[in-house]
Each structure stands twice: as structure tokens, then as C-alpha cells.
C-alpha positions in Angstrom: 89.8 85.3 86.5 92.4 88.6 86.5 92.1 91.2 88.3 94.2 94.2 88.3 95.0 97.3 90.6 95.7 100.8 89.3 94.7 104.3 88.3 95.3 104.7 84.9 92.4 105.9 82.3 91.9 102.6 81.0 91.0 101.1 84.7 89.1 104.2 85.5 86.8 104.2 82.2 86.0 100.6 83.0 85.5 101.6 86.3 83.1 104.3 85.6 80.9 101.9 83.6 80.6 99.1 85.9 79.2 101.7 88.2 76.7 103.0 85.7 75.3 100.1 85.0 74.8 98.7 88.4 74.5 102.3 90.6 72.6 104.4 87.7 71.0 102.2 85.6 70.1 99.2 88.2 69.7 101.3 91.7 68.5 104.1 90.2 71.1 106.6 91.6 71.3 109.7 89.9 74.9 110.1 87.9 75.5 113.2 89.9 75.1 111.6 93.0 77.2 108.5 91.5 80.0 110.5 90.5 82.8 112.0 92.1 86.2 113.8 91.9 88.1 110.9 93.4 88.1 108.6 90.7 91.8 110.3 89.5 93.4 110.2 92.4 92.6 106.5 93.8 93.4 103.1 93.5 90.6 100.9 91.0 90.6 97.1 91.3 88.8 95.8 88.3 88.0 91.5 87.8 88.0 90.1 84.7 86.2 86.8 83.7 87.4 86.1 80.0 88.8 88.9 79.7 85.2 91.4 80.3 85.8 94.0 83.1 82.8 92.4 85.8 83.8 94.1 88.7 85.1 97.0 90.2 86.0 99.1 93.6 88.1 101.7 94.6 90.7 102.7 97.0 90.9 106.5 98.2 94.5 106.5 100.2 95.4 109.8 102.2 98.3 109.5 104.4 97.5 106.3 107.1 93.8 106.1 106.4 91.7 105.3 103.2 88.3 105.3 101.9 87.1 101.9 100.5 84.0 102.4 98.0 82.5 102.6 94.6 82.5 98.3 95.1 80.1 97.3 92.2 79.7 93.9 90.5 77.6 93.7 87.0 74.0 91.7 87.6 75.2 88.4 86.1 78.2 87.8 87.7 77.1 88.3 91.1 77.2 85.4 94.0 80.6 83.9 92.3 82.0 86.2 95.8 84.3 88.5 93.3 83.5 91.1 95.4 85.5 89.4 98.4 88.4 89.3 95.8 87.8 92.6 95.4 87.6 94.2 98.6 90.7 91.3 99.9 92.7 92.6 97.1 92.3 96.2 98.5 92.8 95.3 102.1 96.2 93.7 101.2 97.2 96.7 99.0 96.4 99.0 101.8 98.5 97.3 104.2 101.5 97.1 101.8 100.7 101.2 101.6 100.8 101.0 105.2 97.4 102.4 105.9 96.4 101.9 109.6 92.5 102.5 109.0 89.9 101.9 106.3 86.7 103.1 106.1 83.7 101.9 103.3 80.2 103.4 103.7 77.9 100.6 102.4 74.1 99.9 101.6 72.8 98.9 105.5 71.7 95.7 104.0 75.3 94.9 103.5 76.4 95.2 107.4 76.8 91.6 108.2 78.7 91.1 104.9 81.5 93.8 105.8 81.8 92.2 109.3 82.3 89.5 108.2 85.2 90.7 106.8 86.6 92.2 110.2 85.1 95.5 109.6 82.9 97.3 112.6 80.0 99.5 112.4 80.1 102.7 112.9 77.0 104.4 112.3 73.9 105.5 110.4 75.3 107.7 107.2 74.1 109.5 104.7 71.3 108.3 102.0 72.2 108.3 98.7 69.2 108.4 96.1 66.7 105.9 98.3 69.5 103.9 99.3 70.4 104.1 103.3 74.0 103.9 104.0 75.9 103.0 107.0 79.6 103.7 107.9 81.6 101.0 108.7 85.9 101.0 109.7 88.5 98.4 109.7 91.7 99.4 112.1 95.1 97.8 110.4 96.8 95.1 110.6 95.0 93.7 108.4 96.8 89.8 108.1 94.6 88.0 111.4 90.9 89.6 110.2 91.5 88.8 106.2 93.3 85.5 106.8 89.7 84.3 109.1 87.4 86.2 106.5 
């Protein structure tokens, strides 16, 4: 396994198709709602198994606070927990970038998973195709909440 962090048009392209397949083509979200202006300015983790982009999220830094999102793992490489590698990997980026608060807005069926990694509910968002979302928000530092996750 690799993994790599970065916002260059080779990461984002990868990116962008991990998210197709699972978002558009497997949840049924429509590529307008899927798609965004942010991809270009923010930070893409991708995993690699043998080499084949598997798994991606991104990292939307503005000042002390980011946005934590677009966290997409194709179908047959899910429950091998590369999305904690994923979403670790961006915690302990942010911190280096000295962020002091992350937020993620995640399918509500996903609330226990993101506090279990130290991250608090916030509320009831937005829904996205037929896909409620909540807001959750993890306060920095980081180190004591990852380290237990």
C-alpha cells in the first residue's frame, strides 16, 4: 500500500474518478451535485494497492480551519479500513499545516465511524441526491484523539 498527498492534475484526475464511480455511478448522485470548484485548490490523498488508485479524499485548508470530504473508496476494496489511512493521513497533515479545526459532512449512517475517530456531531446538513448528510467537527490537536482512534 502507497498512498500519496498532493494537488497536482495527476492526483486530482485520479481523484475525480474514484468519486465517479462510487458517488455517480454507485450512489446515484448526479455529477453536478458531485462536482465542485475545490478540487484545484485542496489537498487529495489517494491509496494505492499494486499500484491502482483505490481510494481517495480531500483536504480543503483556509487559514486555521479545513474542510475534510470527497472520502471515497472503490466497491472492492472496501472493509480493508483504507479509509482510516485516509482520513489519519489528513488529520496529520492538517496539524503539520497547523489547522486548529476540521470539519467533514458525511452520510448520517457514517456518525459513529467519524466519532470514532474524535470527531463530534454537529448537526443535521444538507441532502445530497437521496443521501442525508450530517456535519460533524474535529477541534485540533489532533495527536491524543488519532493516537486512541
Amino acid at each position: 500500500m502507497n498512498l500519496v498527498i498532493g494537488c497536482d492534475s495527476l492526483l486530482i484526475g485520479q481523484s475525480q474518478a474514484i468519486r465517479h464511480e462510487v458517488f455517480v455511478l454507485e450512489q446515484d448522485i448526479s455529477p453536478e451535485l458531485e462536482g465542485d470548484d475545490k478540487d484545484s485548490i485542496s489537498q487529495h490523498a489517494i491509496v494505492y494497492l499494486d499500484c491502482k488508485p483505490v481510494g481517495c479524499a480531500r483536504l480543503t485548508i483556509s487559514q486555521d480551519r479545513a474542510v475534510l470530504s470527497r472520502v471515497a473508496i472503490l466497491h472492492a476494496y472496501r472493509g480493508a479500513k483504507l479509509a482510516d489511512v485516509l482520513i489519519k493521513s489528513l488529520l496529520s497533515y492538517a496539524q503539520r499545516q497547523q489547522v486548529s479545526y476540521i470539519s467533514v459532512h458525511a452520510h448520517h449512517y457514517l456518525k459513529n465511524y467519524y466519532q470514532k475517530l474524535g470527531f463530534e456531531f454537529i448537526r443535521e446538513s444538507e441532502i445530497v441526491g437521496h443521501h442525508q448528510l450530517i456535519e460533524l467537527g474535529l477541534s485540533i490537536p489532533l495527536s491524543d484523539k488519532l493516537a486512541a482512534a
